[in-house]
C-alpha positions, -999 to +999 in steps of 0.1 A: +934-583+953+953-600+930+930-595+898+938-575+867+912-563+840+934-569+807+907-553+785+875-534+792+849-535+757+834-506+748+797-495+759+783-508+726+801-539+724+794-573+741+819-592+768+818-625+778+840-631+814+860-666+819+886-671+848+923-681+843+951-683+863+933-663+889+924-635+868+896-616+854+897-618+813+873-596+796+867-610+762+855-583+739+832-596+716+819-579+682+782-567+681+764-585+663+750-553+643+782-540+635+787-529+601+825-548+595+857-523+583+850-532+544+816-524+551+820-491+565+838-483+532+812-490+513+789-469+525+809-439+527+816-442+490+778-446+481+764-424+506+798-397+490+789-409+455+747-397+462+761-366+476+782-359+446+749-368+424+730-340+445+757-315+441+771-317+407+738-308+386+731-279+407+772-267+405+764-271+369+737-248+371+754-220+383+784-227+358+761-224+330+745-192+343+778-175+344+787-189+308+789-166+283+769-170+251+792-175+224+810-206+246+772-222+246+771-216+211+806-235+200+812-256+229+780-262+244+770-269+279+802-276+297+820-271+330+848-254+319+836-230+297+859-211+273+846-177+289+830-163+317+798-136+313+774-119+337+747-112+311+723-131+321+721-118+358+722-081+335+698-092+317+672-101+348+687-068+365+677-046+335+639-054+346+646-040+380+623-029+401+601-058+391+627-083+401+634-070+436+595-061+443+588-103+437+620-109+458+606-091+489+573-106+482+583-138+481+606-134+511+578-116+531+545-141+525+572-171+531+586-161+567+547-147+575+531-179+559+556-200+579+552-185+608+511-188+606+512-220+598+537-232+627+509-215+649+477-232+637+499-265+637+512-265+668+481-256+683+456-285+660+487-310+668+489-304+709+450-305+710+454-343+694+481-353+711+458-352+741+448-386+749+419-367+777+407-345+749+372-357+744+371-342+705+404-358+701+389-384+676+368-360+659+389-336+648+415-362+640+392-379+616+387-347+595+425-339+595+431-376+577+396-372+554+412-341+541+443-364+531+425-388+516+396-363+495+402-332+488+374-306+483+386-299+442+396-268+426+363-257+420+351-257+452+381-243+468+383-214+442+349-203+453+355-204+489+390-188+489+371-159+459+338-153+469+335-161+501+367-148+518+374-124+494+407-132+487+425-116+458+454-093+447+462-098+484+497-116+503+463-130+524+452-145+492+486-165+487+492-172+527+455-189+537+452-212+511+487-230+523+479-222+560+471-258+572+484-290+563+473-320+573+508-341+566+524-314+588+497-317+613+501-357+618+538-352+620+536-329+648+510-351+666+534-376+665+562-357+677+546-347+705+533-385+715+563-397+710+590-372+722+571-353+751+564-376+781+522-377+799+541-372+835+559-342+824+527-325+817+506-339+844+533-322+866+532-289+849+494-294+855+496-303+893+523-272+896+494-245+882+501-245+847+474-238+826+472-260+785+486-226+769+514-223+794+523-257+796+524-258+757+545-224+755+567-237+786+570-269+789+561-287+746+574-267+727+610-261+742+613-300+741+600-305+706+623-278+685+632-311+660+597-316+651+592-277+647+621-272+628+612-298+604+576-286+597+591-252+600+614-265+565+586-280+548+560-254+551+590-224+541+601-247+509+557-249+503+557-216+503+587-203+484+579-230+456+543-220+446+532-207+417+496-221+412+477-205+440+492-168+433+486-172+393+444-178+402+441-153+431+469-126+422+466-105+394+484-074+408+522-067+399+528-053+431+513-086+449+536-113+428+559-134+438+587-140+424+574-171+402+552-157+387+580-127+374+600-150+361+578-179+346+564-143+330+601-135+317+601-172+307+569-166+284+581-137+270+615-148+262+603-179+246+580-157+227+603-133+214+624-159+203+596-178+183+585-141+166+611-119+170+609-117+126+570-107+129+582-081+154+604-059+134+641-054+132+644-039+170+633-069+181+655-092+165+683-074+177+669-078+210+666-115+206+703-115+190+713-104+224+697-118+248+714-148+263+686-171+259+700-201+271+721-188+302+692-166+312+673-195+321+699-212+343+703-176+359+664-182+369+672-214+382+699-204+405+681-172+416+648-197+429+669-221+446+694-204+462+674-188+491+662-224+503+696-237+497+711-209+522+682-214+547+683-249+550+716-252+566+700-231+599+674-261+602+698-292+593+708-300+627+674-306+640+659-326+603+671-357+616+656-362+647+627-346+633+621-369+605+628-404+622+600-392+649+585-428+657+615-448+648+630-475+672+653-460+695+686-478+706 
């Protein structure tokens, strides 16, 4: 025919076309919301230089857990300390069966708290999302009351005590945490956003009833918004420590921070009187690796959420922009 293409633009990019000499010119044209080479640059280095400032303390935290006490002692806190030591983690093994009872606690009523509370949200979120739900207001207006007043600790002490019973029990840590109202709205809003009306008047029209088209047809399409509330809800309920130290009292029912803010008190106590306590326990105090040892409790609280969050990274992103303007 004559006519050459002498350079196509990319999908992203705009192209203006202008004839000469009898042939087709594609003139690629920058985007106007193109970030320019320098630019790019720039950002890597920040957004490497952030990353850097989320890694390093914690790297540090696991450096000084491994230090040994002298190097603390005449070179301080450091990343390359003169010697290495596993007393610390000795020291929180010596406990024993204490330790590893609040570990499988701690694992157990997180996965089983999780898990309940992805099941009452998914269901109170769906029900919302229903624009033909005629409680649909209702219900929504007491999920964002709860945001705005809460019922006290009073009040809630009583109910969770005397009314439901709930003490020395994994129930007594899991139903206090079951529903969220933050978690809740975000999974409304994942599901009015992400899961289109036609889809489930179709399922509807095919014979589906609301619990099959939710198990067959919602959920599948919303794993982002599950995944994300599945995080937050786990990191809830690995982190707390206020609700088991009012209802548990039980050492076979604690978690695991309650053993070692207990280890905490003791420590710090046995350093502040270890001379009123006779001469066995200032040799105890002599070795203990008191500063270490607390380092060695950070590391052992963080590190399971640090290893689980990987398994749920892929889907965070989608999951947290849920609402934003897609291009």
């Amino acid at each position: 025919m004559g006519k050459e293409v002498k350079k196509m633009a990319s999908k992203n990019q705009l192209a203006t076309k202008r004839s000469k000499g009898g042939e087709i010119v594609i003139k690629e044209q920058r985007s106007p919301n193109a970030i320019s080479v320098p630019g790019e640059v720039v950002c890597h280095v920040i957004l490497a230089l952030f990353a850097l400032a989320c890694i390093i303390p914690f790297i540090f935290v696991i450096i000084i857990s491994f230090t040994d006490k002298s190097s603390i002692l005449t070179k301080g806190y450091s990343f390359i300390p003169n010697a290495l030591s596993l007393d610390a983690y000795k020291y929180v093994g010596k406990l024993g069966k204490s330790v590893f009872m609040a570990y499988g606690n701690s694992i157990l009523i997180t996965v089983v708290g999780t898990l309940c509370t992805m099941i009452v949200t998914c269901l109170y979120s769906y029900a919302l999302s229903r624009r033909d739900y005629r409680l649909r207001g209702f219900f929504t207006f007491w999920c964002f009351f709860t945001v705005l007043f809460g019922g006290g600790l009073a009040p809630t002490y009583v109910v969770c005590k005397q009314m439901l019973g709930l003490s020395n029990s994994y129930a007594a840590i899991i139903v206090p945490l079951l529903l969220n109202a933050f978690n809740i709205i975000i999974m409304r809003t994942f599901y009015q956003s992400t899961v289109p009306v036609e889809l489930i008047e179709a399922a509807s029209i095919d014979g589906c009833g609301e619990y099959r088209t939710l198990w067959s047809i919602v959920l599948p399409i919303s794993k982002p918004g599950i995944a994300t509330v599945s995080l937050l809800s786990a990191i809830a309920y690995w982190n707390e420590w206020f609700v088991p130290m009012l209802y548990v009292k039980d050492a076979g029912h604690k978690v695991l921070q309650q053993v070692l803010m207990d280890i905490q008190r003791t420590m710090d106590m046995l350093v502040k009187n270890a001379g009123l306590m006779g001469p066995d326990a200032v040799a105890v105090r002599k070795n203990m690796p008191q500063n270490s040892l607390k380092f060695a409790l950070v590391v052992m609280l963080v590190l399971p959420i640090a290893c689980a969050y990987p398994f749920f990274q892929r889907y965070i992103v989608a999951g947290l922009t849920v609402g934003s303007v897609k291009g």
